[in-house]
C-alpha positions as CSV (number, residue, x, y, z in Angstrom):
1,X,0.7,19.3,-11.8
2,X,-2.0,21.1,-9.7
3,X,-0.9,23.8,-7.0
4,X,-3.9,22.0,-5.0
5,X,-5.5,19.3,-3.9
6,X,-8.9,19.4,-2.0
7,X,-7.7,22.9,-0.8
8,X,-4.8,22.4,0.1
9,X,-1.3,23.1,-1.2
10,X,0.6,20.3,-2.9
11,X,4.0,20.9,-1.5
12,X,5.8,18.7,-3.9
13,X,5.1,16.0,-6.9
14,X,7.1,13.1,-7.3
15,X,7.0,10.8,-10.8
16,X,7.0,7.5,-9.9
17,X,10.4,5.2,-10.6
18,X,7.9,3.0,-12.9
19,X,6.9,6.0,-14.9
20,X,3.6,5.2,-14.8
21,X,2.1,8.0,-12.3
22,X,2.3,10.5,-9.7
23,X,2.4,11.3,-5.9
24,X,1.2,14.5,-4.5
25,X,2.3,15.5,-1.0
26,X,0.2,18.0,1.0
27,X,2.4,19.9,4.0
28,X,0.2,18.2,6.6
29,X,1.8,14.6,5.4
30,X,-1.0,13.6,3.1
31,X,-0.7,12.2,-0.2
32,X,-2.4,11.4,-3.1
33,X,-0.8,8.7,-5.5
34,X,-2.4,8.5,-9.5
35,X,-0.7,6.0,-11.7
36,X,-1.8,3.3,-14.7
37,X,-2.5,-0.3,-13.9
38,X,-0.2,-2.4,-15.3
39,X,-2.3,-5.6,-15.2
40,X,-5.4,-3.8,-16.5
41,X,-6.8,-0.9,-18.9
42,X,-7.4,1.7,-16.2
43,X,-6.1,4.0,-13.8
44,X,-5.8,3.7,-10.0
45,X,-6.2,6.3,-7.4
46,X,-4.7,6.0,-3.8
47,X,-4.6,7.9,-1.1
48,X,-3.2,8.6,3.1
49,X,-4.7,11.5,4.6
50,X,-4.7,12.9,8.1
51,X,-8.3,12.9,8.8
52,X,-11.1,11.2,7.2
53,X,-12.9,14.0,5.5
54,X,-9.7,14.8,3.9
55,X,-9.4,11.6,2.6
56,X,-12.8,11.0,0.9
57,X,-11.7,14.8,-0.6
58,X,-8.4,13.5,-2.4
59,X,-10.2,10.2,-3.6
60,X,-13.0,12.5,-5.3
61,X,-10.0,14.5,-6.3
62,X,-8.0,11.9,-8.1
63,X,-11.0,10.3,-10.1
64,X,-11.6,14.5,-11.0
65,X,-8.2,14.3,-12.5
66,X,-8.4,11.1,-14.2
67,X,-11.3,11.9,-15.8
68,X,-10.0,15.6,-16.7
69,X,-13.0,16.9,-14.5
């Protein structure tokens, strides 16, 4: 699991019940969730920030992950 997440620090990772993904938490209460479809071959990426810029960070920083980037 990364240490961070668009500069921040992940404060803890949670594996999903379903086993199909993770969910980041950042200190200030922001998240970042990565798990499999399982209606379709791909992988979705969600996310809740506290500020805008933040957000559009973790979304760029999810696909990065996906792709291994």
């Amino acid at each position: 699991a990364p240490a961070t997440l668009a500069g921040a620090a992940v404060a803890r990772t949670v594996a999903l019940d379903t086993n199909d993904g993770f969910k980041f938490f950042l200190d200030d209460g922001s998240w970042l969730l990565v798990r499999t479809s399982g209606t379709e071959p791909l992988v979705r990426v969600y996310t809740e920030a506290t500020r805008a810029d933040l957000r559009d960070e973790l979304v760029l920083t999810g696909e990065r992950l996906v792709r291994g980037g």
